[in-house]
C-alpha positions as CSV (number, residue, x, y, z in Angstrom):
1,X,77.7,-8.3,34.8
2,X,75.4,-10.6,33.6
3,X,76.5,-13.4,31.1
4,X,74.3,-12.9,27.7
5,X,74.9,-16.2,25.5
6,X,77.7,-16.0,23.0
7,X,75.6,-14.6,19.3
8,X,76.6,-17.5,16.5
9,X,75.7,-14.5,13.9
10,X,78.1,-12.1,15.4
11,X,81.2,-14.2,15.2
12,X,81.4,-14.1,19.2
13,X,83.7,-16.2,21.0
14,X,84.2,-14.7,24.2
15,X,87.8,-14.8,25.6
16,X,87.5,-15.9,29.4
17,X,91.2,-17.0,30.0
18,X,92.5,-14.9,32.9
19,X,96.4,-14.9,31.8
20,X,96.0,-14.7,28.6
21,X,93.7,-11.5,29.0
22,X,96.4,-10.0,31.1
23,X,99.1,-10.9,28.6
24,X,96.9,-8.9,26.1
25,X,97.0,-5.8,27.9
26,X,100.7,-6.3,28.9
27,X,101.0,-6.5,25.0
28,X,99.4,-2.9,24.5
29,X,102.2,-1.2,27.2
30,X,100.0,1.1,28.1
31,X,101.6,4.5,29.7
32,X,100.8,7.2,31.3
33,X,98.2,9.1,29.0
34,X,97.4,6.3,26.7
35,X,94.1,6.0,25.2
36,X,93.0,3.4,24.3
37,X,89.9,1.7,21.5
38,X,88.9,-1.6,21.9
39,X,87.1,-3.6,19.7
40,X,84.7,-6.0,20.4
41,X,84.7,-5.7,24.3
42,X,82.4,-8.7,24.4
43,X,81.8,-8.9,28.6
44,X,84.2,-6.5,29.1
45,X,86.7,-8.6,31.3
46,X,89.9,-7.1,28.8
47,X,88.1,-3.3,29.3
48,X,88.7,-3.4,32.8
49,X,91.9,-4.6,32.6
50,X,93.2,-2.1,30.2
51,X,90.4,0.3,32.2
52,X,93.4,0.1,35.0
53,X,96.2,1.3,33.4
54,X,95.1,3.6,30.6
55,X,93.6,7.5,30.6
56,X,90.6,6.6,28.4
57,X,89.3,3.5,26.8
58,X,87.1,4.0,24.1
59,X,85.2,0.5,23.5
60,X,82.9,-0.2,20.4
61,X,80.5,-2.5,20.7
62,X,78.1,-3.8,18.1
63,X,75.8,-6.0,20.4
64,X,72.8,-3.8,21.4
65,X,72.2,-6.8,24.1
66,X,76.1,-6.1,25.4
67,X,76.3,-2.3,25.1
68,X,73.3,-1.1,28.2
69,X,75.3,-4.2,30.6
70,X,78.5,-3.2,29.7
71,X,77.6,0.7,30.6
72,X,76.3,-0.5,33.9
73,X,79.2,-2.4,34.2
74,X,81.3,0.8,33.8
75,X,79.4,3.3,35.4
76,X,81.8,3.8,38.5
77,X,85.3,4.7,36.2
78,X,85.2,8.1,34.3
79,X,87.7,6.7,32.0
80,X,85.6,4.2,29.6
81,X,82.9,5.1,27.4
82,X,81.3,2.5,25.7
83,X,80.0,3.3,21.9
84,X,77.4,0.9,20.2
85,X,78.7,1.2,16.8
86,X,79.7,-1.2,14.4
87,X,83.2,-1.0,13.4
88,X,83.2,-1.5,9.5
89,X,80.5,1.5,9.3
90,X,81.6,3.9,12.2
91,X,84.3,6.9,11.4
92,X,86.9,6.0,13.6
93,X,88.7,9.3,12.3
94,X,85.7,11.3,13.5
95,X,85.1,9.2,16.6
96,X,88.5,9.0,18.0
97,X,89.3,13.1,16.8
98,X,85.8,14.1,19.0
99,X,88.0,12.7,21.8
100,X,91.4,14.3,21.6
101,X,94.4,15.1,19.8
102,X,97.2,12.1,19.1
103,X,97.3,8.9,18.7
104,X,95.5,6.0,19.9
105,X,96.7,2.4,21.0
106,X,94.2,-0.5,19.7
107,X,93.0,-3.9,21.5
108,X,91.1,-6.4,20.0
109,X,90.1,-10.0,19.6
110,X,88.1,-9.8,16.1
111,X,85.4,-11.8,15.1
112,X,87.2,-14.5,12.7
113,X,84.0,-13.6,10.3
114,X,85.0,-9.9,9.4
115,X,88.9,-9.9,10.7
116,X,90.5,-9.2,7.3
117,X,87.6,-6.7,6.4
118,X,88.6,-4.8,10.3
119,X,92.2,-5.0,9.1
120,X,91.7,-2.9,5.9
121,X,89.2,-0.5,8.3
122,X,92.8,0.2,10.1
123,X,94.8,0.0,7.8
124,X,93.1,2.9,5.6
125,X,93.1,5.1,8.9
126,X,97.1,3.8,10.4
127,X,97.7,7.3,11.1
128,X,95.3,7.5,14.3
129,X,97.2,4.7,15.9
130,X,100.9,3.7,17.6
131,X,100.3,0.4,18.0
132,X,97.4,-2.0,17.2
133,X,97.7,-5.7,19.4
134,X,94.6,-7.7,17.6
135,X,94.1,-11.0,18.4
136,X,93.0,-13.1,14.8
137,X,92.7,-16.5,13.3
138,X,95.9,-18.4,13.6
139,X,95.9,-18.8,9.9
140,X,95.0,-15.3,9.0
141,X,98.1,-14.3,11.3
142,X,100.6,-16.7,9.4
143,X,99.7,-14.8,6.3
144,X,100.3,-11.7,8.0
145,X,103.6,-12.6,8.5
146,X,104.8,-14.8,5.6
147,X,107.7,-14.2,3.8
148,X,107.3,-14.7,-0.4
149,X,107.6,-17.5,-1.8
150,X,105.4,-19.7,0.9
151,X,101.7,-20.1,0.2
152,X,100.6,-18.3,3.3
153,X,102.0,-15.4,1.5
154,X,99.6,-13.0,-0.5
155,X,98.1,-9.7,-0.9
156,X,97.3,-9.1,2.3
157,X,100.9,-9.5,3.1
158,X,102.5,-7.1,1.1
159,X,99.6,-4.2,1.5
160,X,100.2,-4.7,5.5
161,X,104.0,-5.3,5.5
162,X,104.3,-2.0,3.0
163,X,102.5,0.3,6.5
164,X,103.3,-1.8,9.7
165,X,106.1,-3.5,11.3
166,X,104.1,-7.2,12.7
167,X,105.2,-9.0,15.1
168,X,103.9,-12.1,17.0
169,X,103.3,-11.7,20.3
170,X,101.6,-15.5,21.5
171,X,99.3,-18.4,20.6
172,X,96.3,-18.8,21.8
173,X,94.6,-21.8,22.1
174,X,90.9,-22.8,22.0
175,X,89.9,-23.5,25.2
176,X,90.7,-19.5,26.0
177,X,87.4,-18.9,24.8
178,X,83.5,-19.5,24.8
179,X,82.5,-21.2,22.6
180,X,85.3,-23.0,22.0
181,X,86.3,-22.2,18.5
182,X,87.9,-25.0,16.2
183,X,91.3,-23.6,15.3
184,X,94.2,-21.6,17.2
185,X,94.4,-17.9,17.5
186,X,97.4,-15.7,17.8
187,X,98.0,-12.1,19.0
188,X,99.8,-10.1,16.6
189,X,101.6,-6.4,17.5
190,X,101.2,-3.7,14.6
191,X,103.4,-0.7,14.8
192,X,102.3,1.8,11.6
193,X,105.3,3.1,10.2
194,X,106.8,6.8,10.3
195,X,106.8,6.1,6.1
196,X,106.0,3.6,3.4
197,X,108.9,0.5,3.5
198,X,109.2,1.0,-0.4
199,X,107.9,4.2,-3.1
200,X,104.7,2.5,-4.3
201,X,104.2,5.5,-6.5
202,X,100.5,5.8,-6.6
203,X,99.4,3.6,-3.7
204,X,95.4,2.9,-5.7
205,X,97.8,1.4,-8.6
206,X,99.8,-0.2,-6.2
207,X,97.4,-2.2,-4.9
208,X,96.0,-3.1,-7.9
209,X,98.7,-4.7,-9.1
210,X,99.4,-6.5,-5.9
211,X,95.5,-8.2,-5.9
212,X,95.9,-8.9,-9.9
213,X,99.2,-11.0,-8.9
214,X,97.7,-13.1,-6.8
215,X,94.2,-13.8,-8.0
216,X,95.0,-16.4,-9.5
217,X,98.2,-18.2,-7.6
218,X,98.4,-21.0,-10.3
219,X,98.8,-18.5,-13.0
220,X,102.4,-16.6,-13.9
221,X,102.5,-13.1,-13.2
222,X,101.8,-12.1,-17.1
223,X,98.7,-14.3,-17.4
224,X,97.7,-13.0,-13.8
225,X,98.5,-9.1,-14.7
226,X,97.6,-9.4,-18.5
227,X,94.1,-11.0,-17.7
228,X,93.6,-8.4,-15.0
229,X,93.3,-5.3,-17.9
230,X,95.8,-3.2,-15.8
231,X,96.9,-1.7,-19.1
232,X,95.5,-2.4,-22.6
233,X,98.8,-2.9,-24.4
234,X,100.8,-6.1,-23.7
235,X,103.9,-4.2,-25.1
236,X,103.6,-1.9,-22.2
237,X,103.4,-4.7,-19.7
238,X,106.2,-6.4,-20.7
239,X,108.0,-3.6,-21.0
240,X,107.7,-2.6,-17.0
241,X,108.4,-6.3,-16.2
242,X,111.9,-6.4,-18.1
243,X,112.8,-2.8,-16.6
244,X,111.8,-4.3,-13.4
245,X,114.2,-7.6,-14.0
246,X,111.2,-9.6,-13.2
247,X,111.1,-12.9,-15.3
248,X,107.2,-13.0,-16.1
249,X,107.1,-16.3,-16.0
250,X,107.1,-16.1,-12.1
251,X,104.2,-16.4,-10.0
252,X,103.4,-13.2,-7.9
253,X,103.7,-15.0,-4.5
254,X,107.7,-15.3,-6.0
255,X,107.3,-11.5,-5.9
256,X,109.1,-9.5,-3.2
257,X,107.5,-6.0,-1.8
258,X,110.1,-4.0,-3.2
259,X,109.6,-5.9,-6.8
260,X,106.1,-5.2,-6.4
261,X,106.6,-1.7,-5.5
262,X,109.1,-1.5,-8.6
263,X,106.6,-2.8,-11.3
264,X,103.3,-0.7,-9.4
265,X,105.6,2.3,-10.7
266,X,106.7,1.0,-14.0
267,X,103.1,0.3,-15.1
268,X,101.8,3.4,-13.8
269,X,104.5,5.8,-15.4
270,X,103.8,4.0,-18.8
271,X,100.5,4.2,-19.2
272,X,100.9,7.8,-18.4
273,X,99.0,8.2,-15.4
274,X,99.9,9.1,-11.5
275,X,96.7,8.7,-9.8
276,X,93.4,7.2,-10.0
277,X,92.9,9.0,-13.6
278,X,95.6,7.3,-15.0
279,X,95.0,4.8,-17.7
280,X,96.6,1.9,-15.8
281,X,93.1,1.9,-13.1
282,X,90.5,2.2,-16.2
């Protein structure tokens, strides 16, 4: 296939190392029947790799220069389809049901300029997938997998530990790719969950509370939460914190999943409301 320059404004870094493309698709243990949806296919050397092994790869492509080589490039196997489509607008739902019952397995390496907005793309539709292998900024992986009371730790953190079990798979450095990007990236393994690690009660509430306690990280938890609005009675607020046992003088990075998942419930239950109508989401 032809070798179109690298697109600055799409966040393209083409990956071009040979073993680390095959640890990749090691990574996705793909079986007999798998299908697969890859994002960002790029040149299309980690399609044809995973092209090998899987039933059907499903790649989405947002690079109307990439998509017409790539389907030349895949002409000859019956098993990839290539869809231009961008990611954060597509319905994966709708796209990946059109093409079969069951789940799907996940490959990417994610533009570093939309990873975490790709991340909450899968992680609103977990249910289509087994297993998600994404390679992402280094640092966006340490958050991933931070445990409280570190500052890599956050929201993103606690929303993705509360769906998936993470788990590192390699670094990858930055001659891997063209361009060469400026920092390391790492390939992370996502297996969604059969159920929720903790009852979140209402999961809308949930993660309000969650991006209120850490919006501002030099703040406690009560000027955080209070300044937030999540309920419009401070008696109410420190009420869920002490039936919690959480000192609100903490900061929420301090905060453990299950604590959050504690206090998402107590707020919500006070201010008398179980869903998105409830008082605690005005």
């Amino acid at each position: 296939m032809a070798q179109p320059r690298p697109k600055k404004a799409l966040g393209q870094n083409f990956l071009t190392d040979r073993n680390v493309l095959a640890r990749i698709a090691d990574a996705v243990g793909i079986g007999p029947g798998d299908r697969i949806l890859e994002v960002g296919p790029g040149r299309g050397a980690l399609t044809a790799l995973l092209a090998e092994r899987a039933e059907r790869v499903v790649a989405v492509e947002l690079d109307r220069e990439l998509v017409p080589l790539l389907r030349e490039e895949f002409a000859g196997r019956g098993n990839v389809e290539v869809v231009e489509a961008d990611i954060l607008a597509v319905d994966l739902s709708r796209l990946l049901r059109e093409r079969g019952d069951g789940t799907w397995k996940v490959a990417a390496n994610l533009p570093y300029n939309i990873s975490s907005q790709v991340l909450f793309r899968f992680l609103e539709c977990r249910r289509l997938f087994s297993l998600l292998v994404l390679m992402l900024q280094k640092e966006v992986g340490e958050r991933l997998l931070a445990p409280p009371a570190c500052k890599e730790y956050g929201a993103l953190t606690v929303l993705f530990r509360l769906h998936f079990q993470i788990q590192r798979e390699f670094t990858v450095k930055p001659g891997s790719f063209h361009p060469v990007p400026k920092v390391d990236s790492v390939v992370l393994g996502f297996t969604p969950l059969p159920a929720p690690r903790a009852d979140v009660g209402d999961e809308e509430c949930f993660r309000r509370v969650v991006k209120a306690a850490f919006s501002q990280r030099r703040k406690t938890l009560w000027n955080c939460l209070r300044g937030a609005a999540l309920t419009g009675n401070d008696a109410i607020l420190a009420t869920a914190l002490e039936r919690c046992g959480i000192d609100p003088g903490r900061r929420g990075e301090t905060l453990s999943l299950e604590e959050f998942a504690a206090l998402s419930r107590e707020l919500c239950a006070a201010a008398g409301g179980t869903g998105p109508a409830g008082k605690i989401l005005a």
